[in-house]
C-alpha atoms as an extended CHARMM CRD file, in Angstrom:
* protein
*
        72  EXT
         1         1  UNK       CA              4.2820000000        1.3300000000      -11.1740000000  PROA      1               0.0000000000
         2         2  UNK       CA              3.1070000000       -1.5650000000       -9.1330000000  PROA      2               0.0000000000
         3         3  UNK       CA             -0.9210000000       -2.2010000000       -8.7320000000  PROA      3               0.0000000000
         4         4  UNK       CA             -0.8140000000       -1.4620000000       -5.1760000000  PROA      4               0.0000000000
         5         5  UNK       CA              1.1170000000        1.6850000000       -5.5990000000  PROA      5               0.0000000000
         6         6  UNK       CA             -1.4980000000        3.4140000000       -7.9990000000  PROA      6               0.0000000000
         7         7  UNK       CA             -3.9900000000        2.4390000000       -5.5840000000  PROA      7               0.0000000000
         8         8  UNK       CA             -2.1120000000        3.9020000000       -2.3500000000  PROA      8               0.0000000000
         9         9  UNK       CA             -1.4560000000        7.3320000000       -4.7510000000  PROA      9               0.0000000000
        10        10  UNK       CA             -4.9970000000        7.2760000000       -5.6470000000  PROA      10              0.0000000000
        11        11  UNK       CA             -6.6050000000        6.9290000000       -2.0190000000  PROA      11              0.0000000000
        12        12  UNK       CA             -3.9420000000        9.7140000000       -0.8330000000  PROA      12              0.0000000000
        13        13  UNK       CA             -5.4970000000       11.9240000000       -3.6080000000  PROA      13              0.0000000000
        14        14  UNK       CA             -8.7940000000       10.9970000000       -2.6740000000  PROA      14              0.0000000000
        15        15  UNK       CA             -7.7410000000       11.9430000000        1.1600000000  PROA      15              0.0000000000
        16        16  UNK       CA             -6.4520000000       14.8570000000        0.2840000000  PROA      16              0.0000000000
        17        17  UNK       CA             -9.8730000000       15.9970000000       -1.4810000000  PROA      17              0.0000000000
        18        18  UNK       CA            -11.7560000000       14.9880000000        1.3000000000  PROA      18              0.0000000000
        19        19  UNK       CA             -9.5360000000       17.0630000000        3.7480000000  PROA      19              0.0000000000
        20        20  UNK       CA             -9.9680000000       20.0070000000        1.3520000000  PROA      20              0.0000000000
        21        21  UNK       CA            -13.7150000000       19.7620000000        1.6480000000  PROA      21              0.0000000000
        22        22  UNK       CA            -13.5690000000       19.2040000000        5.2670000000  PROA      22              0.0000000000
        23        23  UNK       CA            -11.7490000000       22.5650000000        5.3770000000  PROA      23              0.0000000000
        24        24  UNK       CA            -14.3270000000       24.2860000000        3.4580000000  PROA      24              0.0000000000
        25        25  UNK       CA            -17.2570000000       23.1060000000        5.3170000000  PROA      25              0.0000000000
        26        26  UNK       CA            -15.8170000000       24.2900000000        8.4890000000  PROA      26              0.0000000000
        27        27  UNK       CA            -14.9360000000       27.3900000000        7.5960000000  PROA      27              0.0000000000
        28        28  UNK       CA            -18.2280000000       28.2940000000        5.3670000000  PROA      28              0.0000000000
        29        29  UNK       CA            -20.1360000000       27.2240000000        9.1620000000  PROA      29              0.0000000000
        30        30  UNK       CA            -23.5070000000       25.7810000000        7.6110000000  PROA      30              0.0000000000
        31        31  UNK       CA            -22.8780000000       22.0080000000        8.7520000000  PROA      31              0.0000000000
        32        32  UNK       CA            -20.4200000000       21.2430000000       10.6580000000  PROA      32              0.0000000000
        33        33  UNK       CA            -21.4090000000       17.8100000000       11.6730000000  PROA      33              0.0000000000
        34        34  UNK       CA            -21.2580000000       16.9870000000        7.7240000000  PROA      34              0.0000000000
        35        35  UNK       CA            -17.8830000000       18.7020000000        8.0040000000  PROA      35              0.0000000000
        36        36  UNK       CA            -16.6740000000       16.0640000000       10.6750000000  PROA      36              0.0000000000
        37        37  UNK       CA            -17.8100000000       12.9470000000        8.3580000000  PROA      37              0.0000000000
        38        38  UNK       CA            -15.8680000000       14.3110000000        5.5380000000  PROA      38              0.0000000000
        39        39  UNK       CA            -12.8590000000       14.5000000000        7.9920000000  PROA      39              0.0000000000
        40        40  UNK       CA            -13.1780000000       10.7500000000        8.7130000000  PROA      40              0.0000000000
        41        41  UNK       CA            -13.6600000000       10.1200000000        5.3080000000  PROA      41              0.0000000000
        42        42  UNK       CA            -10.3860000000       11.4910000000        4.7140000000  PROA      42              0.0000000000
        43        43  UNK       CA             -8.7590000000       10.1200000000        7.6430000000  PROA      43              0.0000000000
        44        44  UNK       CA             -9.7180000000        6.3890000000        6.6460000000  PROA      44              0.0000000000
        45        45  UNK       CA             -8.5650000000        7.1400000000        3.2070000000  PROA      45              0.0000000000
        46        46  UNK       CA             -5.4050000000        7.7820000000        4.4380000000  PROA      46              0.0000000000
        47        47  UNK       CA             -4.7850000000        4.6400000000        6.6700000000  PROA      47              0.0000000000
        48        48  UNK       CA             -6.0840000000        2.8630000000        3.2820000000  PROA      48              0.0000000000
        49        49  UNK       CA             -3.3400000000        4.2460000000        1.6250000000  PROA      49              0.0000000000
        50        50  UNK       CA             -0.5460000000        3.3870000000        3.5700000000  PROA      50              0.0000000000
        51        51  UNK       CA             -2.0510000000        0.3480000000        4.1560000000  PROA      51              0.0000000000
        52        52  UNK       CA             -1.7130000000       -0.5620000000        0.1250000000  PROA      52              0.0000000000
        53        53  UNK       CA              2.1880000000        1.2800000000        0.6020000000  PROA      53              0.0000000000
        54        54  UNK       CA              3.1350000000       -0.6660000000        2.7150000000  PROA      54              0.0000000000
        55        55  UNK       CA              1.4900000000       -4.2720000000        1.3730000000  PROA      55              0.0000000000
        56        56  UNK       CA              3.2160000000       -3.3140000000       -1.8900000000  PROA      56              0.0000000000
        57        57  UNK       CA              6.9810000000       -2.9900000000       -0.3010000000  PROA      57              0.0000000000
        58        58  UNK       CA              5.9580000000       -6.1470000000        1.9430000000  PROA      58              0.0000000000
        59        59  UNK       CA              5.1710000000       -8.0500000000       -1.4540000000  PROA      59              0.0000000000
        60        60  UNK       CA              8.4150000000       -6.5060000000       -2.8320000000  PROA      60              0.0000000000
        61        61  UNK       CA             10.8520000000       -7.7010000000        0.0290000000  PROA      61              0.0000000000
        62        62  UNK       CA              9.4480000000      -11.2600000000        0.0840000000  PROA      62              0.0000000000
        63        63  UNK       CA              9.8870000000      -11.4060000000       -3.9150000000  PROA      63              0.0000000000
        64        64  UNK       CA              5.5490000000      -12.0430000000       -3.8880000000  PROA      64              0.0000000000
        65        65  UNK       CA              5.6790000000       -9.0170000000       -6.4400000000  PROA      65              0.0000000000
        66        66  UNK       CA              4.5030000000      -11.4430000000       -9.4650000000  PROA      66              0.0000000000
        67        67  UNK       CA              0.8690000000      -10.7790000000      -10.9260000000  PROA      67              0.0000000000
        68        68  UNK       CA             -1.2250000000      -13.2590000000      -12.7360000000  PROA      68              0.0000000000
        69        69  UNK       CA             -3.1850000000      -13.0800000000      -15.1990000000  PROA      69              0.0000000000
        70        70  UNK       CA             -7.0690000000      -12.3200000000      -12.8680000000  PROA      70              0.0000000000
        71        71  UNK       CA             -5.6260000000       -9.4820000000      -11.3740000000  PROA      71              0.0000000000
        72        72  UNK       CA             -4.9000000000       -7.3390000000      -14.4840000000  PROA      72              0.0000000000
């Protein structure tokens, strides 16, 4: 797997946790303004995501898909 593919399967697990807590806090009804950040949390984290996705298959079509050396 390609660096920027980990990270874009990482950030979606990461967005998917968030979501999950989101859920919780809305439905247990102590805070739901804390509930609301957690949903933007995971929001972001999935535009972060697709934003790595999609750099990596850029990178891929324009034959960019070397890595040196500092980036490992």
């Amino acid at each position: 797997m390609k660096k920027e593919t980990k990270k874009s399967i990482l950030f979606y697990a990461a967005s998917a946790l968030l979501y999950m807590t989101s859920l919780i806090s809305f439905i247990s009804g102590n805070d739901n303004s804390m509930a609301v950040v957690w949903l933007c949390l995971g929001s972001s984290f999935l535009c972060l995501g697709s934003t790595h996705l999609c750099l990596g298959l850029s990178r891929k079509k324009k034959g960019n898909d070397k890595t040196d050396a500092s980036n490992k």
